[in-house]
C-alpha positions in Angstrom: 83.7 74.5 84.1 81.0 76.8 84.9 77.6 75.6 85.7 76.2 77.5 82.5 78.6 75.7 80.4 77.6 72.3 82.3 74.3 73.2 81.8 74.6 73.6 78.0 76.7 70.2 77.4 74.0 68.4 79.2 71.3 70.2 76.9 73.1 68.8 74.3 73.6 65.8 75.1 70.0 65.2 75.7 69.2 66.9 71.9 71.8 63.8 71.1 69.9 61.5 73.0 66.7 62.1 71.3 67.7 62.6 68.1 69.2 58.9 68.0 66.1 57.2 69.5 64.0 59.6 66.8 66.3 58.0 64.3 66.3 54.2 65.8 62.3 54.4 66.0 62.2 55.9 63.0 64.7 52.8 61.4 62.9 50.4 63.5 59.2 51.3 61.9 60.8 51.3 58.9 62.0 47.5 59.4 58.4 46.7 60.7 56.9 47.9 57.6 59.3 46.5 55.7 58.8 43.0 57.3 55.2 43.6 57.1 55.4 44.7 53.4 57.2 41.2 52.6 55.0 38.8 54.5 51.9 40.4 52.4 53.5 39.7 49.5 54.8 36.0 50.3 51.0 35.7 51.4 50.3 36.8 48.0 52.5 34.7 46.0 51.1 32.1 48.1 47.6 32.7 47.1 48.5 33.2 44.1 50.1 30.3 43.1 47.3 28.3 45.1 44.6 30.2 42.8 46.8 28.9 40.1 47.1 25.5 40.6 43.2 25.6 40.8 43.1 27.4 37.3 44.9 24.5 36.0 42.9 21.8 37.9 40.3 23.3 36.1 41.7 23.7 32.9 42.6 19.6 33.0 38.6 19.0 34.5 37.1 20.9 31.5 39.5 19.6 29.2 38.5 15.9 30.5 34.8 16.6 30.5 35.1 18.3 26.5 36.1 14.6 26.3 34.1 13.1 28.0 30.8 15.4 25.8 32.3 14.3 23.0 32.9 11.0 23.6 28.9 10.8 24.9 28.1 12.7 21.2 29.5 9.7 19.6 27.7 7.5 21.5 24.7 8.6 20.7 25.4 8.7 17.3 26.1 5.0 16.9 22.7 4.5 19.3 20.6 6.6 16.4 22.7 4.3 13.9 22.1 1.3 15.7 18.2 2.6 15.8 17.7 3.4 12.8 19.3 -0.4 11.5 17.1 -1.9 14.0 13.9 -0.2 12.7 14.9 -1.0 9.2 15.5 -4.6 9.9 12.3 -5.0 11.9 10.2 -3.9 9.0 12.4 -6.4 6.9 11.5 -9.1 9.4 7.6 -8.0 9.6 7.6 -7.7 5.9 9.1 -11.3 5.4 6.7 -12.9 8.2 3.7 -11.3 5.9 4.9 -12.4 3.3 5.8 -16.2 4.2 3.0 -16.4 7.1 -0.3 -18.4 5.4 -3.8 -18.8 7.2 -5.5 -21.4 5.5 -9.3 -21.5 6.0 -10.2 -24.9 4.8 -14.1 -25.7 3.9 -15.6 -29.1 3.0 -13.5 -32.7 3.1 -11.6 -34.4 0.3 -13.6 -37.2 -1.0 -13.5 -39.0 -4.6 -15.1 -37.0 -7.0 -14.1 -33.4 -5.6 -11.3 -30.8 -6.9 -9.7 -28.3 -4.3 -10.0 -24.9 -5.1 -8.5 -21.8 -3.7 -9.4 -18.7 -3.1 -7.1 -15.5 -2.1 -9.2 -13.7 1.3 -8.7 -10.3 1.7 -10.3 -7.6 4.1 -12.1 -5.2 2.6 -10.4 -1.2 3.7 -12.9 -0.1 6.4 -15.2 -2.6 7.1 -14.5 -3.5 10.5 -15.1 0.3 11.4 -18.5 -0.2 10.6 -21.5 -0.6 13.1 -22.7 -3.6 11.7 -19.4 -5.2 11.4 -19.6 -9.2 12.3 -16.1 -10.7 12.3 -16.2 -14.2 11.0 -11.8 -15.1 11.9 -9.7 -12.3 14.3 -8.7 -9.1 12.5 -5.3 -9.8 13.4 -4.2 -12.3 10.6 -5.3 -10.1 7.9 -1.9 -8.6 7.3 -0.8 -12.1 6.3 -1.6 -14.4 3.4 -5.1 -15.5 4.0 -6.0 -18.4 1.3 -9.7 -20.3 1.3 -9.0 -24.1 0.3 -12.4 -25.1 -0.8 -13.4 -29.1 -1.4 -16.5 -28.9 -4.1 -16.6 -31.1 -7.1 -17.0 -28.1 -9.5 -15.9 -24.2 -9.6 -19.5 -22.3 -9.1 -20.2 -24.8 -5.9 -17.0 -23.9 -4.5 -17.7 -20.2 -4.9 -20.6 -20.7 -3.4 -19.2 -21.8 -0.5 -16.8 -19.6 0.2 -19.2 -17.0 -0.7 -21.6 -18.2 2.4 -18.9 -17.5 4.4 -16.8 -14.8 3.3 -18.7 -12.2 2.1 -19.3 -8.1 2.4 -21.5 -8.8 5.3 -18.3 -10.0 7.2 -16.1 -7.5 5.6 -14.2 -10.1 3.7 -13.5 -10.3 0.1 -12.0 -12.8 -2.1 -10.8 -14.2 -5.5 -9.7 -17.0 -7.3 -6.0 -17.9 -7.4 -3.8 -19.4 -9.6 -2.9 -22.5 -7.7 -3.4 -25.8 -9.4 -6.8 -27.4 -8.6 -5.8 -31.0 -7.1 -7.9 -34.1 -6.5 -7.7 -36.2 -3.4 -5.9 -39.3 -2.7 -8.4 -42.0 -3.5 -6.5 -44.9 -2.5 -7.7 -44.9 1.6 -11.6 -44.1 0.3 -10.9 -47.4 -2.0 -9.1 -49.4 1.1 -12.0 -48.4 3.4 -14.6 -49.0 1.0 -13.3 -52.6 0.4 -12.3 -53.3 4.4 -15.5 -55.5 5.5 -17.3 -54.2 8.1 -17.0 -55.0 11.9 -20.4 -56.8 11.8 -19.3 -58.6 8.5 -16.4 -59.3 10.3 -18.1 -60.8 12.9 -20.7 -63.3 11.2 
């Protein structure tokens, strides 16, 4: 073999050489990529069904608090309810309290010989809201029943009475009711009036 034709064989040999490391660098970037390619998209799925799972522990949180909202709606429903039967039974209860609650305002004393009268008390609209308003009883029982029993031994002396008491001056009006006019007991003025006295007694 000549040197020339030596020569040549090793040139291409070496054109051999370097086109199979071309070709395995070429594969082997190929397989890098390729590896790279397929951990990005396990990295993906990865995220992917993390971001997921979130989504759905979402879904289940807004689900439970739509619940919960409407569970708190209802409550408050049944408060107003409740509310509103409360308010309406309070003004049952006030109403009945006026309406069985009595102030009595008795003048004079049963004796023999005197009737009892009564007399229905009511404030007249406004007149504590007047500068020369005198109070004769607190303001506060005039939403009840307020009912004058007076002790006189006729009618006009027992308007008079209450008259001297209840009056515009203090705001207070009245009138007669229809209660029965009743006379007092007699029988302990009798048993005192026949019990000797303590000096009789004595001599």
């Amino acid at each position: 073999m000549t040197p020339s034709a030596a020569h040549a064989g090793g040139a291409d040999d070496f054109v051999v050489l370097m086109s199979v490391l071309c070709i395995g660098a070429t594969l082997l970037f190929l397989a890098v990529r390729f590896a790279l390619i397929l951990a990005r998209g396990r990295e993906l799925e990865r995220v992917a069904a993390k971001l997921k799972a979130e989504r759905d522990a979402l879904e289940v949180r807004a689900n439970e608090l739509e619940a919960m909202q409407a569970d708190v709606e209802a409550q408050r429903a049944v408060l107003a309810e409740l509310e509103a039967e409360r308010l309406v039974l309070g003004r049952r209860g006030r109403k009945r309290t006026a309406g069985s609650r009595r102030f009595i305002h008795e003048i004079g004393r049963p004796e023999v010989g005197r009737l009892l009268f009564r007399f229905t008390l009511s404030m007249i609209p406004g007149a504590m809201q007047r500068p020369d308003a005198k109070a004769v009883v607190h303001p506060a029982i005039w939403p009840f029943r307020n009912e004058a029993q007076v002790w006189s031994t006729d009618y006009p002396a027992a308007q008079m009475l209450t008259r001297s008491i209840f009056n515009e001056t203090v705001g207070v009006t009245f009138v007669s009711s229809d209660a029965e006019k009743a006379t007092p007991d007699p029988a302990p003025a009798a048993t005192a009036e026949a019990a000797p006295a303590p000096g009789a007694a004595a001599s």
